[in-house]
C-alpha positions as a Markdown table, in Angstrom:
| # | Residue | x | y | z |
|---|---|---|---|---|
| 1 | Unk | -7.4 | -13.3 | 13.3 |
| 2 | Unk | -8.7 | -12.3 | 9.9 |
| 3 | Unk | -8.0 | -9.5 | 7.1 |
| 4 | Unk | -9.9 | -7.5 | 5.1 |
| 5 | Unk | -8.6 | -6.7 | 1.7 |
| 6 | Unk | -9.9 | -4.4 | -0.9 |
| 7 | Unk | -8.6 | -5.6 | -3.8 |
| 8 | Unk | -9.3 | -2.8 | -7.0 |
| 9 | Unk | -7.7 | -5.1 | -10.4 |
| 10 | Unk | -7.9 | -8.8 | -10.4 |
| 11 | Unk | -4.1 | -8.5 | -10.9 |
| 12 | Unk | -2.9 | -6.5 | -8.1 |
| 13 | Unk | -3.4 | -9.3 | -5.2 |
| 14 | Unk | -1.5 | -9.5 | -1.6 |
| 15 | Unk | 1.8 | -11.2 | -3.2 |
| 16 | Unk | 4.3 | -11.3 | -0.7 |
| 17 | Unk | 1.5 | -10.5 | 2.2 |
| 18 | Unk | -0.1 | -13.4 | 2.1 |
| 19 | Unk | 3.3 | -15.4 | 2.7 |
| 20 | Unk | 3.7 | -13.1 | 6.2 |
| 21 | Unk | 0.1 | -14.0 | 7.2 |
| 22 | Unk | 0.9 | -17.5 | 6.7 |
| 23 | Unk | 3.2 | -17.9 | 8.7 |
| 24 | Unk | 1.3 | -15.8 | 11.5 |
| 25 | Unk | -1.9 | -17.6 | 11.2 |
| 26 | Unk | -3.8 | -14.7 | 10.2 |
| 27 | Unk | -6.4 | -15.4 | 7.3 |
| 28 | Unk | -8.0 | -13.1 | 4.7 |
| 29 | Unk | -10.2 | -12.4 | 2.6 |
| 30 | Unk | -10.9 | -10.2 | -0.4 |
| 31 | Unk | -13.7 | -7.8 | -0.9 |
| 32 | Unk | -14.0 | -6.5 | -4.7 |
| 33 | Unk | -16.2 | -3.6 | -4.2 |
| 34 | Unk | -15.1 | -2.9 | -7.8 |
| 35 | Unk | -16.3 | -6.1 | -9.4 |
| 36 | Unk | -20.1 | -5.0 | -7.5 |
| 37 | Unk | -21.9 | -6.0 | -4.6 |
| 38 | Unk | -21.8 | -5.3 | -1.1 |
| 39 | Unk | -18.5 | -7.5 | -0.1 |
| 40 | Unk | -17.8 | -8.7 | 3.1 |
| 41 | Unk | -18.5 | -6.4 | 6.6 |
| 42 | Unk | -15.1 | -4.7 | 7.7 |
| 43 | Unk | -16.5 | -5.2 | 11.7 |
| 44 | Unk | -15.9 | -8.8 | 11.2 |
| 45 | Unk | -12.2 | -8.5 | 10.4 |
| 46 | Unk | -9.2 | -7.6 | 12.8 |
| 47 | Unk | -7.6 | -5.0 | 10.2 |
| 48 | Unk | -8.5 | -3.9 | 7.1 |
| 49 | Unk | -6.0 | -3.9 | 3.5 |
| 50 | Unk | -6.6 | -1.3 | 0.8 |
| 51 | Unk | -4.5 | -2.7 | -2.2 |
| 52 | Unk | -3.3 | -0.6 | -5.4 |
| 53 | Unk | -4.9 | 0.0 | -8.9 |
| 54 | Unk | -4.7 | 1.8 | -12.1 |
| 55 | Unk | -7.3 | 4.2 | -11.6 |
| 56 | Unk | -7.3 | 7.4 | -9.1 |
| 57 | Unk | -8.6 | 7.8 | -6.0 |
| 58 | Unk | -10.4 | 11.4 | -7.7 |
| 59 | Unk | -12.3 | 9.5 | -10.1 |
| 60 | Unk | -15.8 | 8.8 | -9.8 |
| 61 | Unk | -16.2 | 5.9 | -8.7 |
| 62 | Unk | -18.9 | 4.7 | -6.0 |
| 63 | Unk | -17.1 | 1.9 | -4.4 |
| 64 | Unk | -13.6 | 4.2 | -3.7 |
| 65 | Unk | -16.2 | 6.8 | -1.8 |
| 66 | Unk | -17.3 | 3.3 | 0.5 |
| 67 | Unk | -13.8 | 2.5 | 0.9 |
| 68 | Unk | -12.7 | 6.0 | 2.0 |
| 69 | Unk | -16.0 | 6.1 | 4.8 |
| 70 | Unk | -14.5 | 2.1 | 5.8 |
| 71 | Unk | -11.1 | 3.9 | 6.1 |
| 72 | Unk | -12.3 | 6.8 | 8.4 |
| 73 | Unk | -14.6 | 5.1 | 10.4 |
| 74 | Unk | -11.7 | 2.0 | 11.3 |
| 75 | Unk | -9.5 | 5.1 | 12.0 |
| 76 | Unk | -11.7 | 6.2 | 14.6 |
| 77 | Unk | -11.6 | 3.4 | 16.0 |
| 78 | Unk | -8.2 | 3.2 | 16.0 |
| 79 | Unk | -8.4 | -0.2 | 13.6 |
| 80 | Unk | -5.8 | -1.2 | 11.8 |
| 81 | Unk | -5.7 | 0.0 | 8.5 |
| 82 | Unk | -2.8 | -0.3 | 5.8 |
| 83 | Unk | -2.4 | 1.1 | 2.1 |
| 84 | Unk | -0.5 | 0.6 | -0.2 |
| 85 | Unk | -0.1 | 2.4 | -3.3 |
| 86 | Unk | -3.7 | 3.7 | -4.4 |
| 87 | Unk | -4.7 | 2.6 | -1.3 |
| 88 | Unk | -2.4 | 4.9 | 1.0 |
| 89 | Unk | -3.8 | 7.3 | -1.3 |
| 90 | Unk | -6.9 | 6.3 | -0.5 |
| 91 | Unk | -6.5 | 6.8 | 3.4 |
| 92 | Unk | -5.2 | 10.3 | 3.3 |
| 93 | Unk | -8.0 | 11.0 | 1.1 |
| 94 | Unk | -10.1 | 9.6 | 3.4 |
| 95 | Unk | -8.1 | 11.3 | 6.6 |
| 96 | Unk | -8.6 | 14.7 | 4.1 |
| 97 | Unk | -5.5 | 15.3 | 2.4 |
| 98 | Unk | -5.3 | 16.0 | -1.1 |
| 99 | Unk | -4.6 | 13.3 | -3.9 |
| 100 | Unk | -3.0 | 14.9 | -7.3 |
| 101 | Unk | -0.7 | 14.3 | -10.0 |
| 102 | Unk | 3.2 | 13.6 | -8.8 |
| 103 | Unk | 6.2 | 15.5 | -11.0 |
| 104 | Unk | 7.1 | 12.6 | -12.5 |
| 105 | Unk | 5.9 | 9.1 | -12.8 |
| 106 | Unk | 7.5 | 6.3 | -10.4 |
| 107 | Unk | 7.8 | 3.1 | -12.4 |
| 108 | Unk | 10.3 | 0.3 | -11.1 |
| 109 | Unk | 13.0 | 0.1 | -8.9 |
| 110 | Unk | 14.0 | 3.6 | -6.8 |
| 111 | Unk | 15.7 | 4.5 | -3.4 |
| 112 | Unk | 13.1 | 5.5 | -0.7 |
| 113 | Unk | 15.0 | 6.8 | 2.3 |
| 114 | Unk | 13.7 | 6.4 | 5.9 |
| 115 | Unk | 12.8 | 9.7 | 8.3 |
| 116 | Unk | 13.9 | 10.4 | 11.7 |
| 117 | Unk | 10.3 | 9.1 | 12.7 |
| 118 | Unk | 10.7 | 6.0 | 11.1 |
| 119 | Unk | 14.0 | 4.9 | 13.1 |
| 120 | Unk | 11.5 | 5.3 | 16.3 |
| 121 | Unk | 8.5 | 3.4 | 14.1 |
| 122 | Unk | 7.3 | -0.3 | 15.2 |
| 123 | Unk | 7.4 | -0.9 | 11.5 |
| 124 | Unk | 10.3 | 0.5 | 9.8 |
| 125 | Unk | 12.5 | 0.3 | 13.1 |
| 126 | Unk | 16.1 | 0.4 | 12.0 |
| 127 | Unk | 15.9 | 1.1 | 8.2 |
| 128 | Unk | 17.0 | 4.4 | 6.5 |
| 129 | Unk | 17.7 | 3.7 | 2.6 |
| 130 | Unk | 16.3 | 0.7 | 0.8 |
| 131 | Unk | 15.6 | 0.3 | -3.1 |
| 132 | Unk | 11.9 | -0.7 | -3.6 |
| 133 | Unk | 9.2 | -1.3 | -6.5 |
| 134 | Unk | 7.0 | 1.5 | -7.4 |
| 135 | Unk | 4.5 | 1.9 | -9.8 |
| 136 | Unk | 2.3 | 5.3 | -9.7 |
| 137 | Unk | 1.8 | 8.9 | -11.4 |
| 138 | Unk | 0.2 | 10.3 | -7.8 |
| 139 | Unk | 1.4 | 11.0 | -5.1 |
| 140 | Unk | -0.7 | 12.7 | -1.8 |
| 141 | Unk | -0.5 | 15.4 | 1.0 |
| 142 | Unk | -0.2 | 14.2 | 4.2 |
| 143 | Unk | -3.5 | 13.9 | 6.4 |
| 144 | Unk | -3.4 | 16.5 | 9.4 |
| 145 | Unk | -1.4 | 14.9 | 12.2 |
| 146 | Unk | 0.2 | 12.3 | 10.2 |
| 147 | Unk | 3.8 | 11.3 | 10.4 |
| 148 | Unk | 6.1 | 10.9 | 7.0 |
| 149 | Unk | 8.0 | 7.8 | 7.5 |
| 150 | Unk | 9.5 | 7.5 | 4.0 |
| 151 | Unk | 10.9 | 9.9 | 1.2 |
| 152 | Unk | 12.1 | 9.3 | -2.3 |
| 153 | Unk | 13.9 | 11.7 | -4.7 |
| 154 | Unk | 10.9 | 11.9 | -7.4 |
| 155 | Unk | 8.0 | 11.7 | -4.6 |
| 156 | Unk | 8.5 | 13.0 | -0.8 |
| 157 | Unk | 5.2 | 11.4 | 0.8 |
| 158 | Unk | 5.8 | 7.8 | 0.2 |
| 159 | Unk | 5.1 | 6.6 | 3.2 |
| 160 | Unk | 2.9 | 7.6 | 6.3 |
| 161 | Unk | 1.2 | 6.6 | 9.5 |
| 162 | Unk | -1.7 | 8.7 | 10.8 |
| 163 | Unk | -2.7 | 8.2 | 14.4 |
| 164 | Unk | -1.4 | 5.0 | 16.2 |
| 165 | Unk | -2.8 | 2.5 | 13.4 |
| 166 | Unk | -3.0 | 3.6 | 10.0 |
| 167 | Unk | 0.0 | 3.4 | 7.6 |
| 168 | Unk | -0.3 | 4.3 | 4.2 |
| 169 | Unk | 2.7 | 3.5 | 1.8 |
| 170 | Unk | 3.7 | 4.5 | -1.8 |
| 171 | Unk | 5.9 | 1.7 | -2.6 |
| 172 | Unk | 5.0 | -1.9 | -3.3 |
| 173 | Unk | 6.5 | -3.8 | -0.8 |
| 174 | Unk | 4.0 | -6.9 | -1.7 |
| 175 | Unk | 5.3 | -8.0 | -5.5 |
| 176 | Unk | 6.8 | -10.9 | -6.6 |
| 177 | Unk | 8.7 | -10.9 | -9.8 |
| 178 | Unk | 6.7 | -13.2 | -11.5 |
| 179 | Unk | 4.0 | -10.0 | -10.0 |
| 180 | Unk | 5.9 | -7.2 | -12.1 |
| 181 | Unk | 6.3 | -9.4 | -14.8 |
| 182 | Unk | 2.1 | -10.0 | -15.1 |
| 183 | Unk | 1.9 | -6.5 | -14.3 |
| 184 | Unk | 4.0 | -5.3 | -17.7 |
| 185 | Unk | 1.8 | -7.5 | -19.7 |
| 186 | Unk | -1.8 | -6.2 | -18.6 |
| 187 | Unk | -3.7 | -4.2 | -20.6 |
| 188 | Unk | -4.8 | -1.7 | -18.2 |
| 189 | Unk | -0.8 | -0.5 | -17.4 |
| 190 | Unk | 0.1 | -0.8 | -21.4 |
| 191 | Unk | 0.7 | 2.9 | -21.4 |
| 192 | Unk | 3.1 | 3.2 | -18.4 |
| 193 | Unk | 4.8 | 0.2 | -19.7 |
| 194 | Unk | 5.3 | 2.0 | -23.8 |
| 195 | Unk | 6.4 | 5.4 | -21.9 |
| 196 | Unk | 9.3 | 3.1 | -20.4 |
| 197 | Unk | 13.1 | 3.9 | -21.7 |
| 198 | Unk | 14.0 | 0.6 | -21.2 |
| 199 | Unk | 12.3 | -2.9 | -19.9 |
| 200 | Unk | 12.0 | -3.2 | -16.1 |
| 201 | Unk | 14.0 | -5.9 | -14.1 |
| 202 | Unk | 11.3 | -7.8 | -12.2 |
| 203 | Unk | 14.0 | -9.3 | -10.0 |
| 204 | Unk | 16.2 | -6.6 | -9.5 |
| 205 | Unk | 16.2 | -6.5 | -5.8 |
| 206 | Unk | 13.7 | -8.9 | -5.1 |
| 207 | Unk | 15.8 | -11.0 | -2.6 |
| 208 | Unk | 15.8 | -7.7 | -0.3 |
| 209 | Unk | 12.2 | -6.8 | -1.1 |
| 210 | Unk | 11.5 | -10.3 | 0.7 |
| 211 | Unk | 13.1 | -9.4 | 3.3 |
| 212 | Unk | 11.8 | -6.0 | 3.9 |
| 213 | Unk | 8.0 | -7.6 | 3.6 |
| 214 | Unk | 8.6 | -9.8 | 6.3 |
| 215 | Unk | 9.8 | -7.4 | 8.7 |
| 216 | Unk | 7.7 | -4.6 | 8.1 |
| 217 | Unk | 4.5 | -6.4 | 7.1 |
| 218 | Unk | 5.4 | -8.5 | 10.2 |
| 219 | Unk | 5.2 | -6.0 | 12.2 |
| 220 | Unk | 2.1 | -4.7 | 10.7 |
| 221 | Unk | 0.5 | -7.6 | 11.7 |
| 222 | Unk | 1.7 | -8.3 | 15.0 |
| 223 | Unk | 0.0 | -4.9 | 15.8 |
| 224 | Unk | -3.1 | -6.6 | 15.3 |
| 225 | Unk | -1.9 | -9.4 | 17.3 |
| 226 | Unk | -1.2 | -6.9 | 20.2 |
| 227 | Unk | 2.4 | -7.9 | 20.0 |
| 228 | Unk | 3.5 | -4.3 | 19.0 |
């Protein structure tokens, strides 16, 4: 079994996913439509990985209009697809929601709390208020259909799944501290990071996050397995 993942900044890799493949056998490999050139074909892969990024999903940029087709035409085929961060906001642009500014800016550690659906969801079976990383100033509408999974107090759609196969999620589930830390020192985030009231803890609940990526990113994948 193989991934696909879209990776948009050198900097924001799979982390913490590539431990949970790992362990399932499951291999990957990236395609940096950003950096030019065609990257790999998504038919080749078992389920495709849209990873997060500093810029927006509404900019202009060619390779986030390929991505969003990739996106629509795996949904169709009821693919699996998964998001996180930019990347969720990719898929409900892709699915045609609306991608804007959130309230407020999501930059750390906050409480997400789990949805009625989510207690019933292969993936977030059992969970109903966790503290998890976020980094992001958008947030998205939800694609016609689609189920909201996850909530938090500055941003209600952080997490969704739209037909049997595609989740999109908010939250960074994926980061190591050593992640958050490289994160705070890149060029391309320096004004999130100066707009900070005080230095963020990379490990603050790192332990947990662990945890969390295991099971739900497990589960993720043993839908491609046809486990799920």
């Amino acid at each position: 079994m193989r991934v696909c993942v879209f990776r948009h900044i050198p900097f924001e890799g799979v982390g913490l996913l590539g431990d949970v493949w790992s362990a399932r056998g499951i291999g990957y490999e990236y395609a940096d439509l950003a950096a030019g050139g065609s990257g790999p074909d998504p038919r080749d892969f078992d389920g495709l990985v849209f990873m997060g990024g500093p810029m927006s999903v509404n900019d202009d940029l060619p390779y986030l209009r390929i991505e969003e087709q990739m996106i629509r035409d795996a949904a169709a085929k009821e693919k699996p697809v998964l998001g996180i961060c930019l990347g969720a906001q990719l898929i409900a642009k892709a699915l045609g929601a609306a991608v804007r500014k959130n309230g407020a800016k999501e930059i750390g550690w906050y409480d997400v709390d789990f949805t009625a659906h989510a207690v019933q969801d292969p993936l977030f079976r059992g969970l109903r208020r966790e503290t998890v990383f976020h980094w992001h100033g958008e947030t998205f509408d939800l694609p016609e259909g689609a189920v909201l999974l996850a909530s938090s107090r500055l941003c209600r759609n952080q997490a969704f799944r739209a037909g049997r196969n595609a989740y999109g999620l908010q939250f960074h589930l994926e980061v190591t501290p050593e992640m958050i830390a490289d994160w705070c020192g890149q060029d391309e985030n320096c004004g999130d990071v100066r707009e900070l009231t005080e230095p963020l803890d990379a490990t603050c609940n790192a332990v947990r996050l662990r945890t969390l990526s295991d099971q739900i990113f497990g589960a993720w994948c043993d839908s491609i397995l046809g486990k799920g």
